[in-house]
C-alpha positions, 0 to 999 in steps of 0.5 A: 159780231157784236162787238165789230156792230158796237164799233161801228154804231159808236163811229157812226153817231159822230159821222165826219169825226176826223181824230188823226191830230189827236193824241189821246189817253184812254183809261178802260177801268179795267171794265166793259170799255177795255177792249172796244174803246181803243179800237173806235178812237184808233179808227178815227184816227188818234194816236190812243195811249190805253191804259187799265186795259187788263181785266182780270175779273177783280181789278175794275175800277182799282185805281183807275177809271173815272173814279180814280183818275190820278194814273189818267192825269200822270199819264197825259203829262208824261206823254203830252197827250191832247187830253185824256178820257176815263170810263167807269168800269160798266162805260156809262160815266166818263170823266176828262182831264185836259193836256195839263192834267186838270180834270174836267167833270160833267158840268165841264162836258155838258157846258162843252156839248151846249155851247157847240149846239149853239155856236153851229146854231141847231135850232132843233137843240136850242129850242128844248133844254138840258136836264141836271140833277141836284148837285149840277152847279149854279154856273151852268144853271146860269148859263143855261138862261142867259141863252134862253135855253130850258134847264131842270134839276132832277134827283142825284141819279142817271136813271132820274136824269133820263126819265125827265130826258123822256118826259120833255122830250129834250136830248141833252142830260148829264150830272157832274159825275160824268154820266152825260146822256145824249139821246140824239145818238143813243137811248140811254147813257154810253160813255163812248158815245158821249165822249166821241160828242165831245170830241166832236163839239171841240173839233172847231176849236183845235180839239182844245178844250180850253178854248171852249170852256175858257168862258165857263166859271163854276161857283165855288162848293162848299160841302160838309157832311154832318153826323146827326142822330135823327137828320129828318126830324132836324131838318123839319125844324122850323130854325132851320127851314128858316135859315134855309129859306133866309140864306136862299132869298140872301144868295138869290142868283149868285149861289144856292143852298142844298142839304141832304139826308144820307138814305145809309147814314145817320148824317145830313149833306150840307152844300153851298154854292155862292160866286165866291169861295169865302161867302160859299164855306160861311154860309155852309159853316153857318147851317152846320152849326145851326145843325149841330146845336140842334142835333 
């Protein structure tokens, strides 16, 4: 009984997880976690409320899931659910909204899972580190040393995230799409598994999330996709490797610059993080137009 095996491994890497103040919505993408992730939450306890649970071969993924979470968000509304939890249809990411309808992304999750760590002081945790990717934000960079804790960015991608997990020997991984990768419960990215963590790490707080991520402040993004002949050759140019450079020494720990080529497009990704929203859309706004003359 593969499935029946599956539950029970998945209830077993939160061990005295007790869900039954809990009321949770469950959005299943109409994909792998549809007829499983119901069953492990509901033995734990919680009130579940499932929804895209239907597959029907051609629906994963169609509104709904962690890629289309209005219909997860309408729904911890109208039911006044503790929080809400989307899976992706093959249940590798997963995205949560709080009992206000407000969505919570990677870097909320990973933040959640390091301060849990720290606040029952595993050492075991405290002394490796996390591993992100390009696009994690500045704050929990920020974060991440202020408690002396180790951080690495890889490229966008989980595959990337688990290699540099591997490498380090580090457990803990994840980039704001919402794969979270936790190795201390399984050996490659789950998203029930990863979901039942978080659950675990704010059981001392309620199982309110606000309580625990009240602290967490993400530096604004701005991010504008610039369509650009030959993006190589631009970004190659000495003007903008000189106002790249410029802008990094400018922001210094307060923000962070990233630009990117499309591998499909002919386009360039502009991305700016500062500690205010208006610094953070000048300065994107200030290499797209650099770009842009160039281009």
């Amino acid at each position: 009984d593969a499935k029946g095996r599956y539950i029970e491994f998945c209830k077993s890497s939160s061990p005295n997880l007790d869900l039954s103040e809990v009321s949770l919505v469950l959005d299943c993408a109409n994909g792998s976690a549809y007829s499983v992730a119901p069953k492990i939450f509901a033995e734990l306890g919680a009130k579940v409320t499932p929804i895209a649970v239907e597959p029907d071969g051609i629906n994963i993924n169609e509104k709904c899931g962690s890629t289309s979470p209005q219909l997860l968000q309408e729904t911890v509304i109208a039911t006044r659910s503790t929080m809400g939890i989307a899976f992706d249809g093959d249940g590798d990411r997963l995205l949560v909204v709080d009992n206000k309808g407000n969505i919570l992304d990677g870097d909320d999750l990973l933040y959640t899972l390091v301060l849990s760590n720290i606040t029952r002081k595993k050492e075991d945790f405290i002394s490796t580190g996390v591993v992100g990717t390009l696009m994690t934000n500045k704050a929990l960079e920020v974060f991440l040393k202020e408690q002396g804790i180790g951080f690495t960015r890889t490229d966008v991608g989980d595959k990337f995230v688990l290699e540099e997990l591997i490498r380090k020997n580090w457990i803990l991984g994840g980039e704001p799409s919402g794969h979270i990768i936790c190795l201390d419960s399984t050996t490659t990215g789950d998203a029930i598994v990863a979901a039942l963590s978080i659950l675990d790490s704010i059981k001392d707080f309620e199982f309110d999330i606000h309580k625990i991520l009240k602290p967490f402040k993400k530096f604004p993004q701005k991010l504008i996709n610039l369509q650009i002949k030959s993006p190589q050759t631009v970004m190659m140019d000495t003007q903008v490797r000189q106002a790249v450079g410029d802008m990094e020494s400018s922001l210094g720990s307060n923000g962070r610059v990233l630009i990117r080529p499309s591998g499909t497009e002919p386009l360039i990704r502009i991305m700016v993080e500062a500690n205010n929203l208006e610094l953070a859309n000048n300065s994107a706004l200030k290499l797209a137009n650099l770009f842009s003359r160039l281009g």
